[in-house]
C-alpha positions in Angstrom: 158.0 80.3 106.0 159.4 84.2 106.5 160.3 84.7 109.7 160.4 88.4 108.7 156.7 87.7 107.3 155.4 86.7 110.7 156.8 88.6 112.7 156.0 91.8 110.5 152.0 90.6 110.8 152.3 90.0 114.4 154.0 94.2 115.0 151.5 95.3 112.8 148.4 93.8 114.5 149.9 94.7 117.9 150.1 98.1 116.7 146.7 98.1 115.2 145.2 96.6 118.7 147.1 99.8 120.8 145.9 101.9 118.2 142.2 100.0 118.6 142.6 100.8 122.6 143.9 104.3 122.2 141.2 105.2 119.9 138.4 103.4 122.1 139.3 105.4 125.2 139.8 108.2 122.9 135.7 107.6 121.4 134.5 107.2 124.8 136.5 110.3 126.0 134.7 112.0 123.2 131.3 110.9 123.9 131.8 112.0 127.7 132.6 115.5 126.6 129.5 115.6 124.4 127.1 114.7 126.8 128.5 117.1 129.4 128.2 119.8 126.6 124.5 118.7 125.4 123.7 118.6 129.4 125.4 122.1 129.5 123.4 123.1 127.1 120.1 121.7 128.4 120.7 123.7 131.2 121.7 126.7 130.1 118.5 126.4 128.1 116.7 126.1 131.2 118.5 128.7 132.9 117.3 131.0 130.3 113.8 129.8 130.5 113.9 130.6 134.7 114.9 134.1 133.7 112.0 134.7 132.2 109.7 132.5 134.4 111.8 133.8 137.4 111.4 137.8 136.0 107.6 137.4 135.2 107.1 135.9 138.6 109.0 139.0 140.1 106.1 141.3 137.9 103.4 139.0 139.3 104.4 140.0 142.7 105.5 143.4 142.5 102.0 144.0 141.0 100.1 142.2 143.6 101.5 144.1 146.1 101.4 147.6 144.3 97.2 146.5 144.3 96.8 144.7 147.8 99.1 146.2 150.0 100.3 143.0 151.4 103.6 142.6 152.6 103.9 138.9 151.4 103.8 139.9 147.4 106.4 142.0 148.0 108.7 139.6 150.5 108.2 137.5 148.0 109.2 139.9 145.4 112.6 140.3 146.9 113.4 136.3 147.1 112.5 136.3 143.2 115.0 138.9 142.9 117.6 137.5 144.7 116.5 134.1 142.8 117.2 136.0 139.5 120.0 137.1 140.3 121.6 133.3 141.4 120.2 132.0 138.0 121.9 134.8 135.9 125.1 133.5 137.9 124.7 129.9 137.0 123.7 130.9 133.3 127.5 133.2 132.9 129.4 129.6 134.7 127.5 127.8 132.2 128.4 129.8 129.2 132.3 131.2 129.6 133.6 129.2 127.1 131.5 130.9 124.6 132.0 134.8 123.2 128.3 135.2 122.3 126.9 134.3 125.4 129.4 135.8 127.4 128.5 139.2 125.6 124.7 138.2 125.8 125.3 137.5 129.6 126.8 141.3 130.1 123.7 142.4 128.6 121.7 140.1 130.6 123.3 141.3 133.8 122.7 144.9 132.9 119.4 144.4 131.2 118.2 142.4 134.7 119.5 145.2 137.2 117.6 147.4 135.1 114.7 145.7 135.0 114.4 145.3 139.1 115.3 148.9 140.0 112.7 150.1 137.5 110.1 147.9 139.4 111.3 148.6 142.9 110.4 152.3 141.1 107.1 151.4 141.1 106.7 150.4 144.2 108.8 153.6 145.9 106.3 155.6 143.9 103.3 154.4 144.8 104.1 154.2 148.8 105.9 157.6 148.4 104.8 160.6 150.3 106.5 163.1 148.3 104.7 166.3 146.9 106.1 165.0 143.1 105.4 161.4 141.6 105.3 159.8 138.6 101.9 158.8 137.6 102.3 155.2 137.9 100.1 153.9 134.9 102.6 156.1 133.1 105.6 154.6 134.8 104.1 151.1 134.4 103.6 151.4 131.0 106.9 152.4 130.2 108.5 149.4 132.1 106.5 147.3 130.1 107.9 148.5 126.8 111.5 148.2 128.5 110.4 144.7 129.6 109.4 144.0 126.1 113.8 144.3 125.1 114.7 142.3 128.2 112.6 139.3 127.0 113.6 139.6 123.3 117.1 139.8 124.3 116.6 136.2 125.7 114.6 135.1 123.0 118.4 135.3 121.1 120.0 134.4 123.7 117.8 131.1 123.8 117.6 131.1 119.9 121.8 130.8 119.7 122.3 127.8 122.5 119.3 125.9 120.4 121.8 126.4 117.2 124.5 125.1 119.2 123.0 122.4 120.9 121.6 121.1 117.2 125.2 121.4 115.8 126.6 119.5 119.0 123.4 117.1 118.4 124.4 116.4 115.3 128.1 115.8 115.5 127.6 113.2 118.6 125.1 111.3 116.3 127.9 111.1 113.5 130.5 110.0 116.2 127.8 107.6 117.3 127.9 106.4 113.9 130.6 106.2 112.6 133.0 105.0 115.7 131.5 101.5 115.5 131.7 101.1 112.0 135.5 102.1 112.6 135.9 99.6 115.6 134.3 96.8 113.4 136.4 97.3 110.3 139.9 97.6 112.4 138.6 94.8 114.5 138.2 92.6 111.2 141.5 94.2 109.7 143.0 92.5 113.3 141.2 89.6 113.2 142.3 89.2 109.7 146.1 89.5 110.2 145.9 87.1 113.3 144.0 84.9 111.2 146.5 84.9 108.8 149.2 84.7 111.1 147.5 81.4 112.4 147.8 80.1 108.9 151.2 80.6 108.5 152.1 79.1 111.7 149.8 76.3 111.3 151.5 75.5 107.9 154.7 75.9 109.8 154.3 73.5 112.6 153.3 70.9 109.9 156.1 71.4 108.0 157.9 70.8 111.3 156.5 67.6 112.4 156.8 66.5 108.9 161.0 67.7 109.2 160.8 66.4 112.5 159.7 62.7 111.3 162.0 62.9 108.7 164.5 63.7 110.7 164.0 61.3 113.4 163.9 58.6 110.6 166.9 59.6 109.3 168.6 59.4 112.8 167.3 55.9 113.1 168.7 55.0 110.1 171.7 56.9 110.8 172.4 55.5 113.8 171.5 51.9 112.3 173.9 52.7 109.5 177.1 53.6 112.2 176.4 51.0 113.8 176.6 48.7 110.5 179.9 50.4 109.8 181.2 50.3 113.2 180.6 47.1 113.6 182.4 46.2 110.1 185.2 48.4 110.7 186.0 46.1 113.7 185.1 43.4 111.8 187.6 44.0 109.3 190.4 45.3 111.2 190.1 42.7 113.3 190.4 40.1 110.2 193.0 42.2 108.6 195.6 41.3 111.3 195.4 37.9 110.2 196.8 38.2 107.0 199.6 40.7 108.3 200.7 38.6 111.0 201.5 36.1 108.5 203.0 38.6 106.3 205.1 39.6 109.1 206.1 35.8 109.7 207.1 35.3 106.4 208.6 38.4 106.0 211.1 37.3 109.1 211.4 33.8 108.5 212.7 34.6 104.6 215.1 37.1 106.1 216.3 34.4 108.9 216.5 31.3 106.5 217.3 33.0 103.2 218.9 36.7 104.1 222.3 35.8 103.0 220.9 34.6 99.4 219.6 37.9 98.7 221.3 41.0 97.0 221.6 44.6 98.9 218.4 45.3 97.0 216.5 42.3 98.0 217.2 43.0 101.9 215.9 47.0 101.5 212.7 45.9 99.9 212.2 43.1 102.3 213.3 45.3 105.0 210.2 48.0 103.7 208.0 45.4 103.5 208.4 44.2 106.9 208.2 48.0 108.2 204.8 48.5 106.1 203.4 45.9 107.5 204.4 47.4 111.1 202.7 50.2 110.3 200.2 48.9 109.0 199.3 46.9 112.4 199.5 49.8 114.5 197.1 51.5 112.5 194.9 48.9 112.6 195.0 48.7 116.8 194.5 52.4 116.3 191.2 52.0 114.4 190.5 49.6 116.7 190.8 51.7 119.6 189.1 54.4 118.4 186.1 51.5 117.1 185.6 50.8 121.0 185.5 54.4 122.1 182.9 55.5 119.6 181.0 52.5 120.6 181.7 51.3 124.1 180.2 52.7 127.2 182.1 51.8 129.6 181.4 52.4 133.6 183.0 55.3 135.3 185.2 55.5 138.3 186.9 58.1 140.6 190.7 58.0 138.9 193.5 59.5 140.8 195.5 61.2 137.4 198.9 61.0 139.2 198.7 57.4 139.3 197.5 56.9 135.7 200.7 58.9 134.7 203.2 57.4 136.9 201.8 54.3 135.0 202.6 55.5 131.4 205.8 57.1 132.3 207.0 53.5 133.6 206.2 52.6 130.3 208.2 55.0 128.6 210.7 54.5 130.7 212.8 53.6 128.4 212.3 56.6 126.0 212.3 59.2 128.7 216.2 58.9 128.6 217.6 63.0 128.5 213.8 64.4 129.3 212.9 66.1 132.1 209.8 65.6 133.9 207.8 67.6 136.1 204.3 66.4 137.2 202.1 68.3 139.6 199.5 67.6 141.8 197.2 66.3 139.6 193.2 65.8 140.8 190.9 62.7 140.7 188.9 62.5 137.7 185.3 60.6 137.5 186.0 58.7 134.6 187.4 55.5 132.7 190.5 54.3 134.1 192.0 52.5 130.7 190.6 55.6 128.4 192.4 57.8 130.7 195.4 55.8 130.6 195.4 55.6 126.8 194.8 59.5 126.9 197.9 60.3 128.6 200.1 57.8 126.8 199.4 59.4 123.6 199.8 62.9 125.0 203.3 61.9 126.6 204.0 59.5 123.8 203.4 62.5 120.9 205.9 64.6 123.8 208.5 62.1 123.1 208.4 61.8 119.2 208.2 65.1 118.5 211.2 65.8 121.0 214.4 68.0 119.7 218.1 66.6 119.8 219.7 70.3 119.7 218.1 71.3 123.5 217.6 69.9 126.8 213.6 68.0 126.6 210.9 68.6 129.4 207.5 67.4 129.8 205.2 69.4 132.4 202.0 68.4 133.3 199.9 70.6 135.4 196.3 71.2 136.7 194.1 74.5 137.4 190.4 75.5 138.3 189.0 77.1 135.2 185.8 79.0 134.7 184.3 78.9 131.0 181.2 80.5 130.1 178.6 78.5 127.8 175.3 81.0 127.1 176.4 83.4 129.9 176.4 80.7 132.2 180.0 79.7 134.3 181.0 76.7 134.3 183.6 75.0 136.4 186.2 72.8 135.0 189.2 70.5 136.2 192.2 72.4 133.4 194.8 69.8 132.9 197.8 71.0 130.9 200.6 68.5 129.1 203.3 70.5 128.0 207.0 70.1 126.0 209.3 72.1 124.7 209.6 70.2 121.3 208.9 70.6 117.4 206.0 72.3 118.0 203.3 72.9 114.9 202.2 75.3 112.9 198.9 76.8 114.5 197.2 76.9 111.2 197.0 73.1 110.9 195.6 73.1 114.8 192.1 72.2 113.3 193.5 69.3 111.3 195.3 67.6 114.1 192.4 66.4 116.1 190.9 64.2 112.9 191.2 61.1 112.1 194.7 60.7 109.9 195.0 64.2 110.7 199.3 64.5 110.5 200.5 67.5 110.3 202.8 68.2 106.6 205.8 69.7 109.0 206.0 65.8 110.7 204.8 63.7 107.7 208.9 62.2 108.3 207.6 61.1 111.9 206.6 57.5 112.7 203.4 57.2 113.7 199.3 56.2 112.3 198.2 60.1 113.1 195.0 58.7 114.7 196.4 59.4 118.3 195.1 63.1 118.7 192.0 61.9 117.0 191.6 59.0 119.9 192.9 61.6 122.5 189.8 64.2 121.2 187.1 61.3 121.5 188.2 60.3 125.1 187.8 63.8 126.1 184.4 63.7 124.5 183.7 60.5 126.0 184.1 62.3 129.4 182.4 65.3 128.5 184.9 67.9 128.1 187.0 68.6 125.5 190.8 69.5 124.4 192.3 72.2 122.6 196.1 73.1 121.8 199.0 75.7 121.6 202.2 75.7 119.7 204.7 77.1 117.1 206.9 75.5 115.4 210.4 74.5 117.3 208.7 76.4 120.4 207.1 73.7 122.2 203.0 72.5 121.7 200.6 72.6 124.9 197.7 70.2 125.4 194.6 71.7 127.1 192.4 69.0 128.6 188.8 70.2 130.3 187.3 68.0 132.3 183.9 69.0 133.9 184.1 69.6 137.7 
């Protein structure tokens, strides 16, 4: 399965879920400022109607008074006023957003201060004392056909909020509409790229456990098929020293009994045999040794270093003739006291073959606290360093020295089965650490062992 695939359909339905939640709060935002301007508009409607309720009540009271005399009409007449005067206020804070109303609220405003001066007119001339008055049906009548503007003036003001409230009508139905129908289809678009997603995933984790079996299987049979060749390359290593000992014998007994019968040419060949089959022993107790420590197990114990090397270098002491040693205080190491011991003998054994004639020899062994970092993570280790000042190698072969057979072409001349580094590398693997190396050639090699803290 794409990777890319997946996580492409898992971006894109993420993005189409924020765009589904900004466009949801963006609807509903929507639908909030359409109500509020349908209920402004319901109002203004009804603001407009109380003008013209509010104005005729105004009439009904100037004119009861004008006929009765009674000093309630026309109290009344002045709260009506101040009434219409409050609703033409609420009908311009209702309508400032719009040019047309605003311009039909100036004429309102006018149209309305008109209109109440010309009735408080009336009633000034018909409680007036002066020598000259209007004649009021005259003056009433004239009002009336000024009245007549007033009220048709609403009737368009009323007439444009009903064509604006039928647009605004109309456009919240459509949003009603058509927002669901847009939810429901990016919903399913969603619901179809998760879906798919699942699929995907679902085929994947089958093909895992199918991989996974597999693989398990094939590290059972793996493991059953090392063990098969483990067990037969001890097997046979083991038998094969049989026959060389007895090469070995006969190859000593023919050179003690018969030596003087044979020719210079005789004794080399006998004499190559003989070393062959040397060689050909220690490289089978090599194999062996490494057999045991990529099978064995063995139990651990706290191992004081300094004593495992005194140990080898008695053992060398012969061979350490003309080197100069210098051993440091070395730490105790939870481990396998006979690996350990093997571990440094090749390490100081390598130090002594590799050695130069033209220069004084040392061997220096030291040990340090070293940090390494695995993952970002620190990680304490015990840093044990083995190092000479002899041949050397070439770094480019560094990789090859740690494998099995793994001589180097510089020191092909040198005695030895080139299994030793290889043996060295699993016993630091066997420990859980590992080892890595410096050098140049005639300047000396350095062994890096890392054992964890």
């Amino acid at each position: 399965m794409n990777k890319k695939l997946v996580n492409l359909i898992f971006g894109i339905s993420l993005a189409v879920l924020l765009f589904l939640s900004i466009l949801t709060f963006d609807r509903l935002s929507t639908f909030k400022e359409y109500s509020d301007t349908i209920d402004r508009s319901n109002q203004t409607l009804l603001a407009i109607s109380n003008l013209k309720s509010g104005f005729n009540t105004a009439i009904a009271q100037q004119r009861s008074y004008l006929i009765t005399k009674d000093t309630t009409y026309y109290y009344q007449f002045q709260e009506e006023k101040n009434s219409l005067r409050h609703t033409l206020q609420l009908f311009k804070r209702l309508t400032r957003g719009d040019k047309v109303h605003q311009f039909y609220a100036k004429k309102i405003n006018e149209e309305v201060d008109d209109r109440i001066q010309s009735l408080l007119v009336e009633v000034i001339n018909d409680t007036s004392t002066a020598n000259y008055k209007y004649v009021q049906n005259e003056l009433i009548l004239r009002n009336e056909n000024i009245n007549k503007e007033f009220y048709d003036l609403l009737d368009k003001t009323e007439s444009h909020e009903k064509i604006l409230l039928k647009k605004r009508l109309r456009i919240k139905e459509f949003e009603e509409q058509f927002t669901p129908f847009l939810l429901f289809i990016l919903t399913l678009g969603i619901l179809g790229f998760l879906g798919y997603a699942f699929v995907l995933l679902s085929n994947e984790l089958k093909q895992r456990d199918e991989a996974t079996l597999l693989l398990r299987e094939n590290v059972e049979n793996l493991n059953k098929s090392n063990q098969e060749l483990e067990q037969y390359a001890y097997v046979a290593s083991h038998d094969l020293q049989e026959p060389l000992r007895k090469i070995r014998m006969f190859a000593t007994k023919l050179l003690r009994d018969h030596g003087e019968k044979l020719d210079e040419s005789g004794l080399n060949l006998l004499e190559r045999m003989d070393a062959s089959s040397e060689r050909m022993t220690h490289l089978i107790n090599d194999l062996l040794s490494l057999s045991r420590l990529m099978s064995d197990e063995p139990e651990t114990e706290l191992v004081p270093l300094n004593t495992i090397i005194n140990e080898v270098t008695d053992s060398f002491e012969d061979k350490l003739e003309g080197i100069e040693l210098d051993i440091g205080e070395l730490p105790e190491i939870e481990g396998h006291k006979g690996q350990l011991y093997q571990l440094f003998q090749n390490l100081i054994g390598n130090a002594i073959k590799f050695r130069r004639q033209d220069i004084d020899s040392f061997i220096r062994i030291r040990a340090y606290t070293k940090t390494r970092y695995f993952d970002d993570d620190p990680v304490q280790f015990k840093h044990i360093v083995v190092k000479d000042n002899g041949k050397g190698f070439d770094p480019q072969f560094k990789a090859k020295m740690f494998t099995v057979f793994g001589r180097l072409e510089k020191t092909s001349d040198i005695e030895g089965t080139g299994i030793g580094l290889s043996i060295c590398n699993r016993i630091m693997q066997n420990h859980g650490g590992d080892m890595d190396a410096d050098g140049a050639i005639n300047d000396g090699a350095e062994f890096h062992l890392y054992f964890p803290a």
